[in-house]
C-alpha positions in Angstrom: 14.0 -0.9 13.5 11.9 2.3 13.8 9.1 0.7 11.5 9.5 -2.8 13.6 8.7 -0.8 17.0 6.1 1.4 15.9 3.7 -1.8 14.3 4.6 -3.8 17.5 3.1 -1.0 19.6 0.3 -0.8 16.9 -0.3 -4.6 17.6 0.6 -4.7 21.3 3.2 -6.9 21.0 6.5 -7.1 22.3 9.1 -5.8 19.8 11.6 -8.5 19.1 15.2 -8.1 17.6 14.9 -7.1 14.0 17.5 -9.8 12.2 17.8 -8.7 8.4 18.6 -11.2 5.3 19.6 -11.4 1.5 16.8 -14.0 0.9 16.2 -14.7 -2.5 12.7 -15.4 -2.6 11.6 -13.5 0.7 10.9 -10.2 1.4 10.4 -11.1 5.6 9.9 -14.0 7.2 8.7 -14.3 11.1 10.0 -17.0 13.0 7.5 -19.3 15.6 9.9 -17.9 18.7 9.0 -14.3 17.2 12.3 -13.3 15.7 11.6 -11.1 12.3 13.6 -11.1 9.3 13.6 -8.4 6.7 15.1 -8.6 3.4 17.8 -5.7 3.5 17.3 -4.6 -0.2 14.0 -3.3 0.8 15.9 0.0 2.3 16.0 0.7 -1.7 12.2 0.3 -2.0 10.0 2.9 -1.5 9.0 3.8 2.4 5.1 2.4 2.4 6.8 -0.8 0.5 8.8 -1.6 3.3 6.3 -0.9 5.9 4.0 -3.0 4.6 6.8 -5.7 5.0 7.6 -4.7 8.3 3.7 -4.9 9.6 3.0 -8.0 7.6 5.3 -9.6 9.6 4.6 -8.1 12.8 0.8 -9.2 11.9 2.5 -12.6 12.1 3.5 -12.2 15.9 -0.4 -12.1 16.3 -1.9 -14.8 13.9 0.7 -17.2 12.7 -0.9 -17.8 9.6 -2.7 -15.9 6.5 -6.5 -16.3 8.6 -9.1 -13.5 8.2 -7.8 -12.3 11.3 -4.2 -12.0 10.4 -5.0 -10.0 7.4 -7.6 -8.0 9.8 -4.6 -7.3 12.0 -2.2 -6.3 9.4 -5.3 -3.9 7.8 -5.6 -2.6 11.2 -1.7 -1.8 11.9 -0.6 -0.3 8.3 -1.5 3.1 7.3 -1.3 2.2 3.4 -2.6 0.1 1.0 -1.4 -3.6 1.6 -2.9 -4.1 -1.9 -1.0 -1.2 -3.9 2.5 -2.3 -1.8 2.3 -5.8 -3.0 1.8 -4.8 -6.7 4.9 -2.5 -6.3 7.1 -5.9 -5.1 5.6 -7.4 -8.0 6.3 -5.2 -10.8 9.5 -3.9 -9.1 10.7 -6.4 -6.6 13.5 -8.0 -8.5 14.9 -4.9 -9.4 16.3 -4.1 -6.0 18.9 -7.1 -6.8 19.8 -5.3 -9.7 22.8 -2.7 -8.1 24.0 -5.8 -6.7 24.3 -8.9 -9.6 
């Protein structure tokens, strides 16, 4: 919730309820009424893994879509590298089911 608030004052957007999910093949999803999901198995990823969940959605709030300007907004809002974060959910993403079968 911390991460949600701080990228929707990043983006100057209204911070919506943070809803949280056991997708199977999401990490976040951002509704069109502006409700945010976030996987909860990401609390076992690394911090700037999570983020760049959190912002990526919150980038959605602005640009509904994967435009030049949403991925402007989300370079803009997250501190890290989107790039290096995405590799991690790659290489390590399915692992966080692990703990739970």
């Amino acid at each position: 919730a911390a991460d949600l608030a701080e990228y929707c004052e990043r983006a100057a957007q209204p911070c919506p309820a943070l809803g949280l999910s056991s997708a199977q093949r999401r990490w976040g999803s951002c509704a069109h009424d502006g409700t945010i999901r976030i996987n909860w198995r990401l609390i076992m990823a690394p911090d700037p893994v999570r983020r760049s969940v959190v912002a990526h959605e919150v980038a959605h709030l602005v640009h509904f879509d994967h435009s030049p300007a949403f991925h402007h907004v989300l370079k803009t809002i997250f501190e890290g590298s989107i790039h290096e974060a995405n590799r991690w959910l790659k290489a390590h993403g399915r692992s966080l089911y692990v703990p739970f079968g």
